[in-house]
Backbone as CSV, one residue per row, in Angstrom:
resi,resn,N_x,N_y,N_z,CA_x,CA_y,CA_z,C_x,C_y,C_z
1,UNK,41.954,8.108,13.081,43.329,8.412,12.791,44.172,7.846,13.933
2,UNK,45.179,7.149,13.637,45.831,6.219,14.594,47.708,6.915,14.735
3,UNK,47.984,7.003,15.563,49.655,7.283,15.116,50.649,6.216,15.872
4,UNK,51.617,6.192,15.286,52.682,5.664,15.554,53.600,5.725,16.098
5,UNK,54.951,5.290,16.214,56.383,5.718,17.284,56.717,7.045,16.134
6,UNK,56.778,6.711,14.435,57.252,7.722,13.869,56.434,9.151,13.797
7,UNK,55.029,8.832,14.169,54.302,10.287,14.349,54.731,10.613,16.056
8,UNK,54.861,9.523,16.631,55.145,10.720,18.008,56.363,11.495,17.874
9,UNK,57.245,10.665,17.299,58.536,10.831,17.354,58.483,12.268,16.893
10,UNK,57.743,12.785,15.448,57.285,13.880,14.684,57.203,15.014,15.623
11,UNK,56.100,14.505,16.196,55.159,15.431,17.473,56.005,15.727,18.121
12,UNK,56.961,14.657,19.280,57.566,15.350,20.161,58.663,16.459,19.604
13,UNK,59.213,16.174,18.673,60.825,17.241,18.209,59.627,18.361,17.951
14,UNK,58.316,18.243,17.207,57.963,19.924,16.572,57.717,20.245,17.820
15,UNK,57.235,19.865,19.087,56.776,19.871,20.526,57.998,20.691,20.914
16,UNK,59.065,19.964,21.137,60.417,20.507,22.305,60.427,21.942,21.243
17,UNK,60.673,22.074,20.031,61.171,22.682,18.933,60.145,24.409,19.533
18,UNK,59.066,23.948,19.732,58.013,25.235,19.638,58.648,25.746,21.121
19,UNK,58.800,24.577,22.012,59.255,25.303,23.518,60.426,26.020,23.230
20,UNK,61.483,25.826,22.376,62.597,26.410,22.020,62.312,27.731,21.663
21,UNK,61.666,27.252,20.502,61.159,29.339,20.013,59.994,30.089,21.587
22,UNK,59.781,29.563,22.299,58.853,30.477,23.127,59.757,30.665,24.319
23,UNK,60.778,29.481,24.568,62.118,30.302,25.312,62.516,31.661,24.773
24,UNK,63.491,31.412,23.815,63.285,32.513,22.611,63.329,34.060,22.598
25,UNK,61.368,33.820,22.458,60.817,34.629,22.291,60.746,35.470,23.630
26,UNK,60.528,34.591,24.736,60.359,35.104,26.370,61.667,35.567,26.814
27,UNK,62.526,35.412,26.238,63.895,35.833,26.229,64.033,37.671,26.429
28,UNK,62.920,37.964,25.231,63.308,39.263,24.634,62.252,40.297,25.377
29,UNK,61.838,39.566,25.991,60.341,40.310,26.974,61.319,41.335,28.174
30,UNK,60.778,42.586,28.186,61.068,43.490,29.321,60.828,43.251,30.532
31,UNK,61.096,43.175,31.671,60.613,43.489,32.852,59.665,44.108,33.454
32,UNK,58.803,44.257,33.787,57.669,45.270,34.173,58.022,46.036,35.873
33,UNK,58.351,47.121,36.190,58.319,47.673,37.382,57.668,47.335,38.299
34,UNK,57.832,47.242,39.350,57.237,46.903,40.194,56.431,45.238,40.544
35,UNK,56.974,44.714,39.602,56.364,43.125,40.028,57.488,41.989,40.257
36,UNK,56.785,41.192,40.969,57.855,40.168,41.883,58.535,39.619,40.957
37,UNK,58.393,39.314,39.838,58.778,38.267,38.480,58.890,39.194,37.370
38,UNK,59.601,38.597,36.486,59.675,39.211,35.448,58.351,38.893,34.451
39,UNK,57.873,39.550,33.297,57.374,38.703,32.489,57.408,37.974,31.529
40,UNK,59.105,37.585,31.655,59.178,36.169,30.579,59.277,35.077,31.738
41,UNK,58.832,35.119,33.048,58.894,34.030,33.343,58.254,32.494,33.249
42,UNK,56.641,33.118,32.741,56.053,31.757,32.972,56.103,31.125,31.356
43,UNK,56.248,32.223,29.851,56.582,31.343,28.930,58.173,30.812,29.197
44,UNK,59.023,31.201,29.757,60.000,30.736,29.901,59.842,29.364,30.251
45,UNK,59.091,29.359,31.479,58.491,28.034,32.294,58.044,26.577,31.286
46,UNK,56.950,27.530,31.042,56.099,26.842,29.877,57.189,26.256,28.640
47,UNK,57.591,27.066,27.956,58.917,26.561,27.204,60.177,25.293,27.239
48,UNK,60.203,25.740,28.614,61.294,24.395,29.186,60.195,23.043,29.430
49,UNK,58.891,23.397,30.038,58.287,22.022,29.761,58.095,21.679,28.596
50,UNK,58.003,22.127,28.052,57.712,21.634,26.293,58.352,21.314,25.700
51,UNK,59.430,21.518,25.996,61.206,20.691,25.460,61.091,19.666,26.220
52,UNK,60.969,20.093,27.971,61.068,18.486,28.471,60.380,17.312,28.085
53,UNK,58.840,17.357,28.044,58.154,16.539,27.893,57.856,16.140,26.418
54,UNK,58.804,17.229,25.275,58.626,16.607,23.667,59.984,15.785,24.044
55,UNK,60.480,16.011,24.608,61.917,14.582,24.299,61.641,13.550,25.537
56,UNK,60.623,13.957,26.336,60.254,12.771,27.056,59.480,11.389,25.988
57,UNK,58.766,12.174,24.971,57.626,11.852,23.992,59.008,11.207,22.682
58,UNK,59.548,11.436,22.456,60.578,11.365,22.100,61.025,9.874,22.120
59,UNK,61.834,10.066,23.129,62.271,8.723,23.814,61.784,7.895,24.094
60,UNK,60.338,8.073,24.485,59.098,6.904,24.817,58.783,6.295,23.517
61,UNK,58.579,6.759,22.235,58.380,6.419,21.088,59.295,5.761,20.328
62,UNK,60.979,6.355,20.402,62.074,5.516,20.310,62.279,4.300,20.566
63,UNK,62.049,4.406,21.755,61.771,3.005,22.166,60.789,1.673,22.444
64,UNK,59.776,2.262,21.984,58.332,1.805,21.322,59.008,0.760,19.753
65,UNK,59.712,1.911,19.045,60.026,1.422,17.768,60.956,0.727,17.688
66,UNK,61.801,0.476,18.494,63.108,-0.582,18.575,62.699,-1.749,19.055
67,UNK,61.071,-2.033,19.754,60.753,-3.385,20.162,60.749,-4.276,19.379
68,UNK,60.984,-5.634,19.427,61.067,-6.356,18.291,59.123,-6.703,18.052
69,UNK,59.207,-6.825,16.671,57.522,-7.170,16.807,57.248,-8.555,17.177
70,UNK,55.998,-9.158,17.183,56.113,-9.979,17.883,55.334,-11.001,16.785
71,UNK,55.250,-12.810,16.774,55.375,-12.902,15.853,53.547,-13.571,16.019
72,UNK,53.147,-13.550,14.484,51.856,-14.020,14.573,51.586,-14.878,15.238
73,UNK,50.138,-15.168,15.895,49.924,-16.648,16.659,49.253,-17.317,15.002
74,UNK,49.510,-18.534,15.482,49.534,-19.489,14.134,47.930,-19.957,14.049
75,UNK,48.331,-19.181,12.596,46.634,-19.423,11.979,45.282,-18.495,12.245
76,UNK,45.894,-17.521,12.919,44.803,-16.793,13.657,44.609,-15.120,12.975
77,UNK,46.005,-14.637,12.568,46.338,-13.734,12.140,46.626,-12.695,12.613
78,UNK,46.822,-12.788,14.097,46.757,-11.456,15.345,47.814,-11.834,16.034
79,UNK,48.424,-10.551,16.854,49.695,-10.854,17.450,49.240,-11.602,18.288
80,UNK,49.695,-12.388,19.511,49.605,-12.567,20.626,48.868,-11.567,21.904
81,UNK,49.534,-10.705,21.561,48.996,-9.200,22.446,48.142,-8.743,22.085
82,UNK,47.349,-8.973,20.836,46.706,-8.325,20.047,44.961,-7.711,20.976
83,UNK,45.139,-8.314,22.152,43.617,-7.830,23.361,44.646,-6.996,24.345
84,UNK,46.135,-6.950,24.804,46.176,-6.179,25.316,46.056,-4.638,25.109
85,UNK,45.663,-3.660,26.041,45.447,-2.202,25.689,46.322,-1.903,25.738
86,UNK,47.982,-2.252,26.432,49.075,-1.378,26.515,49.941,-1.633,24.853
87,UNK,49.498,-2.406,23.802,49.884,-2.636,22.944,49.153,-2.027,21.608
88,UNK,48.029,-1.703,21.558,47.132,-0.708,20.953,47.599,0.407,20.631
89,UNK,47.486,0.639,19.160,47.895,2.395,19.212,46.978,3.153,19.732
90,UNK,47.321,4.207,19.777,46.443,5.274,20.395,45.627,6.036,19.223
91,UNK,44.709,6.575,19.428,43.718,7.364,18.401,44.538,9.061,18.542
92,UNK,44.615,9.805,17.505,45.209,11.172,17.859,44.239,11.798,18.485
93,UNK,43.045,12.152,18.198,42.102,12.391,18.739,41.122,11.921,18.685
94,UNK,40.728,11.531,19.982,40.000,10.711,21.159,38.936,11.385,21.728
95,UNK,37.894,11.150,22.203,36.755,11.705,22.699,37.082,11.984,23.669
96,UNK,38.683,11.207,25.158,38.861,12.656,25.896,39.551,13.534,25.478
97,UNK,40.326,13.776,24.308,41.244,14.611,24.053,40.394,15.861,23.656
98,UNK,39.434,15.960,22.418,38.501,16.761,22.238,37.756,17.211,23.646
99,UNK,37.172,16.403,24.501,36.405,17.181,25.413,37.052,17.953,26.432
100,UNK,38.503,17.276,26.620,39.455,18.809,27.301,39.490,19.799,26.769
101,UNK,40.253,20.022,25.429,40.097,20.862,24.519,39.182,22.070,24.484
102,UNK,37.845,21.063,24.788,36.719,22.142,24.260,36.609,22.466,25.763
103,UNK,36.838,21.967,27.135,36.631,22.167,28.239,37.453,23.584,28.884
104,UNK,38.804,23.116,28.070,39.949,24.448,28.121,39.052,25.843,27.294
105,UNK,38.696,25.551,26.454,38.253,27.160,25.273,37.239,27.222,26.361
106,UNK,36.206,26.618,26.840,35.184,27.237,27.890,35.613,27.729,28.609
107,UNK,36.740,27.352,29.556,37.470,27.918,30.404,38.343,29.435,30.049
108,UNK,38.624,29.417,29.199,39.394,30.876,28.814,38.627,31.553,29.023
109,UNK,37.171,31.506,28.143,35.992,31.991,27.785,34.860,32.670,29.110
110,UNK,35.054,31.162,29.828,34.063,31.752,31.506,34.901,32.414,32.129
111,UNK,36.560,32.284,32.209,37.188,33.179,33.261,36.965,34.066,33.614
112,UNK,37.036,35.363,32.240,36.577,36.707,32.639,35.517,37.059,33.545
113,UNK,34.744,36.273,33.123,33.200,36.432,33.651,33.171,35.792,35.050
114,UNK,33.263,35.322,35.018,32.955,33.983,36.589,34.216,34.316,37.818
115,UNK,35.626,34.658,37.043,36.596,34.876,37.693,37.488,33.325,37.911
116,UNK,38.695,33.150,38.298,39.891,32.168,38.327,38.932,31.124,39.227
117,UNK,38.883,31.399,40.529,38.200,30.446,41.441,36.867,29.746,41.076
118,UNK,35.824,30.238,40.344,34.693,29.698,39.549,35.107,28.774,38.673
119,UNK,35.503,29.394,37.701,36.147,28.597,36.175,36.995,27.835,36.306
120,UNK,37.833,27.868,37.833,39.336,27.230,37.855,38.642,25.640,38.549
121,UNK,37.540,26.022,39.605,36.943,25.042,40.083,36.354,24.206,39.215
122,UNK,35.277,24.547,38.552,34.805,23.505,37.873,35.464,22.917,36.451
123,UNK,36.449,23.767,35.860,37.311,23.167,35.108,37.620,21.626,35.758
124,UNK,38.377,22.182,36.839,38.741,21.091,37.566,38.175,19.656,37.914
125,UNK,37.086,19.962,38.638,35.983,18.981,38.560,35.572,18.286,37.411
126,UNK,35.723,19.077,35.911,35.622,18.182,35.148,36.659,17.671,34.279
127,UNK,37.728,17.989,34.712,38.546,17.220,34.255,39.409,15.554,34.896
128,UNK,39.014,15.585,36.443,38.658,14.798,36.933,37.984,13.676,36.942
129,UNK,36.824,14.035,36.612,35.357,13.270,36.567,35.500,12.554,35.088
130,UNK,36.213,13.724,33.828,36.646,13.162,32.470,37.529,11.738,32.600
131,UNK,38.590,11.639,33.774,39.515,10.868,33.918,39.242,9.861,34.651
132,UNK,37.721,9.978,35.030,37.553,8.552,35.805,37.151,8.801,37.156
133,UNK,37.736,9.723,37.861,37.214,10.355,39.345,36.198,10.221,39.629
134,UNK,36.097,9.699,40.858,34.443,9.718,42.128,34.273,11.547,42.173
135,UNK,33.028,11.450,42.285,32.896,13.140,42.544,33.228,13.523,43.776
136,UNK,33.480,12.948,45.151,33.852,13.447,45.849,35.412,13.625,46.128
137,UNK,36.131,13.084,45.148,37.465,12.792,45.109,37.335,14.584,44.207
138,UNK,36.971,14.297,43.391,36.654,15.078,42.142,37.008,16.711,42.760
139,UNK,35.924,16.830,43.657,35.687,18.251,43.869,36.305,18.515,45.550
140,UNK,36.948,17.474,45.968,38.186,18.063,47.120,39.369,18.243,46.253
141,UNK,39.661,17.514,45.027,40.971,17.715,44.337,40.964,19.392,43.890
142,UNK,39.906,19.352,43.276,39.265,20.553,42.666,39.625,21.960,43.340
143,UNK,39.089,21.528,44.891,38.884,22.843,45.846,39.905,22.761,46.302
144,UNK,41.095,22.209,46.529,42.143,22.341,47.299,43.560,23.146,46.351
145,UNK,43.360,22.407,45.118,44.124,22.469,43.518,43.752,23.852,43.243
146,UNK,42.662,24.483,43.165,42.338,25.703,43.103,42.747,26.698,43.900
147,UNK,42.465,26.391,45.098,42.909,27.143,45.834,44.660,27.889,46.317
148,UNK,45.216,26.481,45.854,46.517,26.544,45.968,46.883,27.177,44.878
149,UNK,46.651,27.285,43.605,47.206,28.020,42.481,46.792,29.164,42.543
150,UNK,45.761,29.382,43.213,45.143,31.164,43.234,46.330,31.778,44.320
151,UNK,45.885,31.055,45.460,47.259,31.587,46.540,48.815,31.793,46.222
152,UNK,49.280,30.627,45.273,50.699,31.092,44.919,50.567,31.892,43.923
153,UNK,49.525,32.261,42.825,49.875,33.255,41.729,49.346,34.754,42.920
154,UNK,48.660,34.592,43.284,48.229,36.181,44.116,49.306,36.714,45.106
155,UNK,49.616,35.820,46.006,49.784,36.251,47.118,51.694,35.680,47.295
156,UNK,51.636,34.664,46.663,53.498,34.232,46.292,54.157,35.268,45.173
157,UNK,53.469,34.907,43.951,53.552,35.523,43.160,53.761,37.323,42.331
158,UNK,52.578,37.691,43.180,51.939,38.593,43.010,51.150,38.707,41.733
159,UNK,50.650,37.776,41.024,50.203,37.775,39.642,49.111,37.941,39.780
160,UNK,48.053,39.024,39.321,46.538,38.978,39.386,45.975,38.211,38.269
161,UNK,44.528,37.273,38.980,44.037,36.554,38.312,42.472,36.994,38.307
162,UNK,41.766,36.433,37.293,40.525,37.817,37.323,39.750,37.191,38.346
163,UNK,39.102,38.410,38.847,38.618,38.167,40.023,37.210,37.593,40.071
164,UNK,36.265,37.579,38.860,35.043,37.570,38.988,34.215,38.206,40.061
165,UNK,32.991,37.146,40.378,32.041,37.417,41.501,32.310,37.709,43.176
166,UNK,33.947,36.980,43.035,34.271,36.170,44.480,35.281,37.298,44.612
């Protein structure tokens, strides 16, 4: 399955559109006593990226579709570009798109159990390593990236994250 400027174009508005309703929705969320933040803050968060980056998706595709096409090479039947990769559509789903995916549901899944710093680590590591990363690049990104999100949700934050083993 292959998409186009008019399927991104699709994607990004239902994209910004869903961040709209989870603004929204985070809108109508109470306050909880005693904590540093409210709790519509992080769908709030989450929300505004999802507007940002569906009209980032948006505009990138817009202008994908206003390129002029380009014209056959003679006799051959293929554009000119037709070996470059930046001219290729993209597959909707892709063998890395699925293996994040399924990498994320493991991750929901081990959190409880293993705790944020376990699950958060090797998530990490393999999402890295998915993208091409040396393993030692891999697992300092990993341990440092981890660490820093545990510290600002715990200790900036005050947000508890499950604790597991550690």
């Amino acid at each position: 399955m292959r998409t186009g400027p008019a399927a991104d174009i699709v994607i990004g508005v239902a994209f910004a559109a869903l961040g709209a309703a989870i603004i929204v929705a985070a809108s109508r969320f109470r306050a909880i006593p005693g904590m540093a933040v409210g709790s519509g803050l992080f769908p709030t968060m989450t929300g505004g990226a999802m507007i940002l980056f569906g009209l980032v998706m948006v505009i990138g595709a817009a202008r994908v579709a206003r390129r002029p096409v380009p014209e056959k090479a003679a006799g051959t039947g293929q554009t000119p570009d037709a070996d470059d990769p930046s001219e290729r559509k993209r597959r909707l789903f892709d063998g890395y798109a699925i293996a994040l995916i399924v990498a994320l549901l493991v991750l929901i899944a081990a959190m409880p159990v293993t705790g944020f710093l376990v699950s958060g680590f090797v998530f990490a590591v393999f999402a890295v390593r998915l993208g091409g990363g040396r393993w030692a690049g891999a697992i300092v990104f990993s341990a440092i990236a981890t660490f820093c999100i545990y510290f600002v949700f715990m200790h900036g934050l005050r947000v508890p994250l499950p604790p597991g083993p550690f």
